[in-house]
C-alpha positions as CSV (number, residue, x, y, z in Angstrom):
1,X,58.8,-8.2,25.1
2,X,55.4,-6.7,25.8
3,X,55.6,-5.3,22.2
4,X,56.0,-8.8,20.5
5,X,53.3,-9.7,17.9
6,X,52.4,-12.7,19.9
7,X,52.0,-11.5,23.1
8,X,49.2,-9.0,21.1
9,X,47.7,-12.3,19.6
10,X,47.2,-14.0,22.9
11,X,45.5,-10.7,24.8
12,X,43.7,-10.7,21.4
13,X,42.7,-14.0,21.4
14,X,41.5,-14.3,25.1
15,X,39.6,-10.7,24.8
16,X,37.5,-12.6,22.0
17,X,37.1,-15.4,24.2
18,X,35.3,-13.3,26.7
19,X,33.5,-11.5,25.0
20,X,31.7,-14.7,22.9
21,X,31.6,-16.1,26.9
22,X,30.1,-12.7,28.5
23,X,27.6,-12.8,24.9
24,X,26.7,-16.4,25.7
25,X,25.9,-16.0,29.1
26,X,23.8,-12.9,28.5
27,X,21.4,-14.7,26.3
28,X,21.5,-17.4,28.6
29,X,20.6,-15.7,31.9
30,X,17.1,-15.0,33.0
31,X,17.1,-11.5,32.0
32,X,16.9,-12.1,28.4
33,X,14.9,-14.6,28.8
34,X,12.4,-12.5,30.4
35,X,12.7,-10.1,27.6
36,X,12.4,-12.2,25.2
37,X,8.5,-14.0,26.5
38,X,7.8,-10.4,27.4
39,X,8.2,-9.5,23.6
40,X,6.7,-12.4,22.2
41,X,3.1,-11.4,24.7
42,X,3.3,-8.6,23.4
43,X,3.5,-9.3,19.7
44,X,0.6,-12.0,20.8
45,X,-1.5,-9.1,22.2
46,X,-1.3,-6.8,19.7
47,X,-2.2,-9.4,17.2
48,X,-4.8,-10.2,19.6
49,X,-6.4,-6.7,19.2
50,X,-5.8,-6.6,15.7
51,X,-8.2,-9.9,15.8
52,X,-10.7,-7.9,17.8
53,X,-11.0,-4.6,16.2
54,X,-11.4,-6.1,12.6
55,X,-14.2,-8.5,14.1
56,X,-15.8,-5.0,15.1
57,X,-15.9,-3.5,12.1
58,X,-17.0,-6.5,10.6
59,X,-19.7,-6.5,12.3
60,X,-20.3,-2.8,12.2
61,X,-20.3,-3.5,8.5
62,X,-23.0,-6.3,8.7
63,X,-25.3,-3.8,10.4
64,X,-25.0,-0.9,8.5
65,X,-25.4,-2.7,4.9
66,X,-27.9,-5.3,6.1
67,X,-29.8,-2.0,7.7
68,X,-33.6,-2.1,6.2
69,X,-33.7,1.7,4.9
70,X,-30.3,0.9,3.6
71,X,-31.8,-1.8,1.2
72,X,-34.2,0.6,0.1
73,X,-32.2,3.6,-0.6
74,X,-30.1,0.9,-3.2
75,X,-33.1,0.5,-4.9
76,X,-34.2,3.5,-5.5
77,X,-31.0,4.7,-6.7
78,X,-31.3,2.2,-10.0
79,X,-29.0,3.3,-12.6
80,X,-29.7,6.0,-14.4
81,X,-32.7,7.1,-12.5
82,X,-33.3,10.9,-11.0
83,X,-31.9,10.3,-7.8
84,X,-28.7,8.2,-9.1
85,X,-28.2,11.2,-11.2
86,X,-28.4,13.5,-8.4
87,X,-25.7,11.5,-6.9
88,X,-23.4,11.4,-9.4
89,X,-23.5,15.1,-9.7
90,X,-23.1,16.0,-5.8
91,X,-20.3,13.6,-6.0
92,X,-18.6,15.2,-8.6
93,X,-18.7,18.4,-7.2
94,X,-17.4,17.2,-4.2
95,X,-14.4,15.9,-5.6
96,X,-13.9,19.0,-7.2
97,X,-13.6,21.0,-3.7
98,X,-11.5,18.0,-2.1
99,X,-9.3,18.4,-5.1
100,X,-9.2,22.4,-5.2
101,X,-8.2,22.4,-1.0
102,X,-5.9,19.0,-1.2
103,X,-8.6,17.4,1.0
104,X,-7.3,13.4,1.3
105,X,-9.4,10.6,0.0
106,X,-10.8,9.6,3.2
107,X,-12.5,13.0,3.1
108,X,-14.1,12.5,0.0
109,X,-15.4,9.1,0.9
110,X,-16.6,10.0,4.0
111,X,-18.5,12.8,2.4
112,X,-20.2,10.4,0.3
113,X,-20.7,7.9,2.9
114,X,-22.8,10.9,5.0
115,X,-24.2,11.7,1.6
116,X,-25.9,8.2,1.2
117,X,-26.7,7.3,4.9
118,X,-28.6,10.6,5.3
119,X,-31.0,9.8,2.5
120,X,-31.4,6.1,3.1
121,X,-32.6,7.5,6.7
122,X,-34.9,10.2,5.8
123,X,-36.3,7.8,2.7
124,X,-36.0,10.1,-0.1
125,X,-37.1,8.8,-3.6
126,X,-36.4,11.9,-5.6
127,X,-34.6,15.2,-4.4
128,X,-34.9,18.4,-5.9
129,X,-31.4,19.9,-7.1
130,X,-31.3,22.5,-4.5
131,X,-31.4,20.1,-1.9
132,X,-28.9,18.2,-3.4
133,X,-26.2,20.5,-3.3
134,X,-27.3,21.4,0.5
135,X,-27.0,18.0,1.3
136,X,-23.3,17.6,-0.6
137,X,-21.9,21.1,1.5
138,X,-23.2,19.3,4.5
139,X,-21.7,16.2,4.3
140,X,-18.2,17.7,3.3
141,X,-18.5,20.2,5.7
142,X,-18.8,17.4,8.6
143,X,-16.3,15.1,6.9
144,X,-13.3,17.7,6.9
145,X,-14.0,18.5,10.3
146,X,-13.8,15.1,11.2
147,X,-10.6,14.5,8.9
148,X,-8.8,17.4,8.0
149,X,-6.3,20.0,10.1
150,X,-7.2,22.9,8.4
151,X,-11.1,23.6,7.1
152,X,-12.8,26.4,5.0
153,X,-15.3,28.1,6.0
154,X,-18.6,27.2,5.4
155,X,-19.1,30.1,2.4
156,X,-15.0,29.4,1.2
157,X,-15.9,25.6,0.6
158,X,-18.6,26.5,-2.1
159,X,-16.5,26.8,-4.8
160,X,-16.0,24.8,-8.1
161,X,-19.4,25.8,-9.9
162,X,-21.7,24.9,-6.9
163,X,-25.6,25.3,-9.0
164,X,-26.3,26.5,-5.7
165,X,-25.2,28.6,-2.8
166,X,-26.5,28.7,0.9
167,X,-25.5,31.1,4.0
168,X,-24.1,29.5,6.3
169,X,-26.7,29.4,9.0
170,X,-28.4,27.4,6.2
171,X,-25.7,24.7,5.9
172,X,-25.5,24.8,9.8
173,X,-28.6,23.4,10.1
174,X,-28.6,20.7,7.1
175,X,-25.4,19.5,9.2
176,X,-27.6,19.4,12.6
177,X,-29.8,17.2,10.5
178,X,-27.1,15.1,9.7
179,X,-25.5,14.8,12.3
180,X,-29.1,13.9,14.3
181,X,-30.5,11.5,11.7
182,X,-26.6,9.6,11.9
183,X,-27.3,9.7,15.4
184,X,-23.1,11.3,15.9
185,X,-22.1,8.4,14.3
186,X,-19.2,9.8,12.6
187,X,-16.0,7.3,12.5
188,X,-18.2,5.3,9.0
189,X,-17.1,2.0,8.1
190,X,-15.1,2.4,5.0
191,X,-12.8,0.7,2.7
192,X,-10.3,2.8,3.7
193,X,-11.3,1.0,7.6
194,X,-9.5,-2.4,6.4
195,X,-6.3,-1.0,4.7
196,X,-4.0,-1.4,8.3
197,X,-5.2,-5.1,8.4
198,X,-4.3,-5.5,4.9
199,X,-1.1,-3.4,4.2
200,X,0.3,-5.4,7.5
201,X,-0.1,-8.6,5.0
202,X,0.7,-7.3,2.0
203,X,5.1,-7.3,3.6
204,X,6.4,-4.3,1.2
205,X,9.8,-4.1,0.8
206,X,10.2,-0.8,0.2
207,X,8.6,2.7,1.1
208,X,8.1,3.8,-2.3
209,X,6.7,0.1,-3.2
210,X,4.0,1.3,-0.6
211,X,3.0,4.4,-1.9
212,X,2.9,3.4,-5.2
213,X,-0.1,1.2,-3.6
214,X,-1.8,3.5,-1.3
215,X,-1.9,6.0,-4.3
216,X,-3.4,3.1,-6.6
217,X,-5.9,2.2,-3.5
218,X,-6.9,5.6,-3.5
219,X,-7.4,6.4,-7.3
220,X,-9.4,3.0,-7.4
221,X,-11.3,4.4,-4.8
222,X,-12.3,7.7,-6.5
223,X,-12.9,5.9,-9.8
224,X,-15.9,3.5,-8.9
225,X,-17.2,5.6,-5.4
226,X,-20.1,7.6,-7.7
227,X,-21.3,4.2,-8.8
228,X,-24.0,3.6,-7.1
229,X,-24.0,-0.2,-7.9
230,X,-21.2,-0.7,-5.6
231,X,-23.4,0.2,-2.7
232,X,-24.4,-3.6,-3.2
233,X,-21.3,-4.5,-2.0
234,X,-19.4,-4.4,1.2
235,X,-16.6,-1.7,2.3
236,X,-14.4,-5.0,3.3
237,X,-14.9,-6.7,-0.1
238,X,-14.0,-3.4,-1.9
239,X,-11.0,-3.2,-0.4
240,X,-10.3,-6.6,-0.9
241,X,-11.1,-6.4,-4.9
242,X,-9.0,-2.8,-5.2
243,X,-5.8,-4.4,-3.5
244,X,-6.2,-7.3,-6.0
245,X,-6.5,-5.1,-8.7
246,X,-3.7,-2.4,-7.4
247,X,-1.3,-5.9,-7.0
248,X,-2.0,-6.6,-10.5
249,X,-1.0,-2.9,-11.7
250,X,2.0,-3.4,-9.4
251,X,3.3,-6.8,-11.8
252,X,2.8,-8.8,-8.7
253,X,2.7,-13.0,-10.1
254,X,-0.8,-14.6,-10.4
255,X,0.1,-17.1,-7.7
256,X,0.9,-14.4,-5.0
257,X,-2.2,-12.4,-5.6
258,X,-4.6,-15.9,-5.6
259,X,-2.7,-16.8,-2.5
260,X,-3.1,-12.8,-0.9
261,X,-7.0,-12.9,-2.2
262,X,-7.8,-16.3,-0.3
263,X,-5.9,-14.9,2.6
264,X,-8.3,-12.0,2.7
265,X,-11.0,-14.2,2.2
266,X,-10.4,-16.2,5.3
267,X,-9.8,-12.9,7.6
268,X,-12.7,-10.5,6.1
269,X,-15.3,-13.4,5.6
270,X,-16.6,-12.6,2.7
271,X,-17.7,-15.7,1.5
272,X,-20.6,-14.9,4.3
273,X,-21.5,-12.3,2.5
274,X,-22.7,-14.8,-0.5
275,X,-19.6,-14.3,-2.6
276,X,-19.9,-11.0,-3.5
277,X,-15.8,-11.0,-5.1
278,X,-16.2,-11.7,-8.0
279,X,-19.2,-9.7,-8.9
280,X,-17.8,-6.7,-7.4
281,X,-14.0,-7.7,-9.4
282,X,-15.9,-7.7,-12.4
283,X,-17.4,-4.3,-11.8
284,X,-14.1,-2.6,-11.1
285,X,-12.9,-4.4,-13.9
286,X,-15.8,-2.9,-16.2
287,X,-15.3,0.3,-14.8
288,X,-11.2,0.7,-15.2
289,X,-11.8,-0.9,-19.0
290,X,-14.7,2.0,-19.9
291,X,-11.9,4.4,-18.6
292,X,-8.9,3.2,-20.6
293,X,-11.0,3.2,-23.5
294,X,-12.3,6.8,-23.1
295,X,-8.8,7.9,-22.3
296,X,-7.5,6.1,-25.4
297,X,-10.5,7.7,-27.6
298,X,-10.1,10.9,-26.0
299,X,-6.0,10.7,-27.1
300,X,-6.8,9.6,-30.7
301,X,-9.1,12.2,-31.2
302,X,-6.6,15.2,-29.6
C-alpha cells in the first residue's frame, strides 16, 4: 500500500540521497568555486588596506612627534613648570565641559591634541591665564565640531567655572588661528587612531567583553592625557601600553597578553621608536598606583 511504513522509508531515504548529491554538486561546480576565490580576494584586499592605512598613520605619527617645534614645546613643558601647569588646568576644565554635554573621549583628546600642537607652533614658553582658557574654548570648540552631532554654542560651552569668559567673535578668531597655524589638519593622530587595528586582534567573544575594554581604553586614556610626560611617547605605543594594561584589568593570562604585546610590537614598530614600552608601561603603571592610593586614602579618611 502507498501508506506502508516502508514505502515512506524508501521516498525518505532516496530524498536524502538527493539532496546530499544536489549539496555535493553545488559545492563542486564552478559557481561556488567562484564565490569562494572571490571571498578569499576580498578578505586579502581588505587586509591589504588595513596594511596600508596603519603604515600611514605610522608614518603620520613619525612626523608629527619627530616635528622640531614639537621637541621643543616637550621641553618647555618640564614638570611642574608654569606652562605644564597651565596645561593641566585647561585640561581639566575641558574635561569638565566634555563631561557636563556627554562629549565622547575622542573629543576630549582631540581638544588636547589642538591644545598642544598650537603652542608647539607658535613657540610659546609661558602663557598668561587668559590666554589659556582662549586657547582651551578654541580647541574644544573645533574638536566637537569635528566629532560630535550636536554642539553648543560658542557662549553655552563656557561653563564649569571657566576663570575666563570671551564673546564669541573672540573665540572665532582664536579658532581661525588654529585652524591656520594646523594648517586644516584636523583628523590628529591619536591613540584612539590604532584601536580598529587592535580590537580586530584582540578576537572578543562577547559584546559586553568589548565594552568592558573600550570603557577601560578610554578611562586610561583620561587618566594619564594631562601628563605632559607622555607627550615623549608615541600615540601607537600608548595604545599599545593601555590595551596591555586594560587586558590585565580584564584577568586575561600572562602568556596571552606577552604573546598580544609582541604582536603589537611587530605591527606598530615600536621597537623603532627606541623602545619606548616599557618606559611609557611604567608611567601608566605609576600613574594608576598614585590613583589607587589617593582613592584608598581618600576612603579611609571619609
Amino acid at each position: 500500500m502507498c501508506d506502508s511504513p516502508n514505502l515512506r522509508c524508501s521516498e525518505q531515504h532516496w530524498f536524502m540521497e538527493e539532496q546530499t548529491k544536489e549539496q555535493s554538486d553545488q559545492e563542486s561546480s564552478p559557481c561556488w568555486h567562484d564565490r569562494f576565490m572571490k571571498q578569499e580576494k576580498l578578505e586579502e584586499e581588505e587586509e591589504e588596506e588595513d596594511g596600508l592605512e596603519l603604515q600611514s598613520l605610522l608614518s603620520r605619527e613619525e612626523q608629527a612627534h619627530s616635528a622640531q617645534l614639537f621637541c621643543i614645546y616637550r621641553e618647555h613643558l618640564q614638570e611642574g613648570s608654569a606652562l605644564d601647569r597651565a596645561r593641566r588646568e585647561a585640561i581639566k576644565w575641558t574635561h569638565r565641559v566634555c563631561r557636563h554635554y556627554a562629549f565622547s573621549c575622542t573629543t576630549e583628546i582631540l581638544s588636547v591634541d589642538y591644545y598642544d600642537r598650537l603652542l608647539a607652533n607658535i613657540r610659546v614658553a609661558e602663557m598668561k591665564p587668559w590666554m589659556v582658557q582662549l586657547v582651551a574654548v578654541a580647541c574644544l570648540s573645533l574638536a566637537a565640531k569635528v566629532n560630535e552631532i550636536h554642539v553648543p554654542t560658542l557662549s553655552a560651552l563656557q561653563v564649569e567655572g571657566p576663570s575666563y569668559k570671551f564673546e564669541p567673535k573672540t573665540v572665532q578668531r582664536m579658532e581661525l588661528l588654529v585652524l591656520s597655524k594646523l594648517e586644516w589638519r584636523m583628523n590628529s593622530v591619536t591613540p584612539f587612531s590604532f584601536l580598529n587595528h587592535i580590537i580586530g586582534r584582540l578576537h572578543f567573544h562577547t559584546s559586553s567583553q568589548m565594552d568592558q575594554f573600550l570603557t577601560l581604553f578610554e578611562l586610561s586614556l583620561l587618566a594619564l592625557v594631562s601628563d605632559s610626560r607622555f607627550l615623549h611617547h608615541r600615540p601607537s605605543v600608548i595604545a599599545a601600553v593601555v590595551t596591555c594594561r586594560s587586558m590585565e584589568k580584564m584577568r586575561y593570562e600572562d602568556g596571552q597578553i606577552g604573546r598580544y604585546r609582541n604582536a603589537l610590537c611587530n605591527s606598530l614598530k615600536w621597537s623603532e621608536a627606541g623602545g619606548t614600552f616599557e618606559e611609557c608601561y611604567e608611567l601608566v603603571s605609576e600613574l594608576q598606583f598614585k590613583s589607587a592610593h589617593l582613592n584608598c586614602h581618600r576612603t579611609i579618611e571619609a
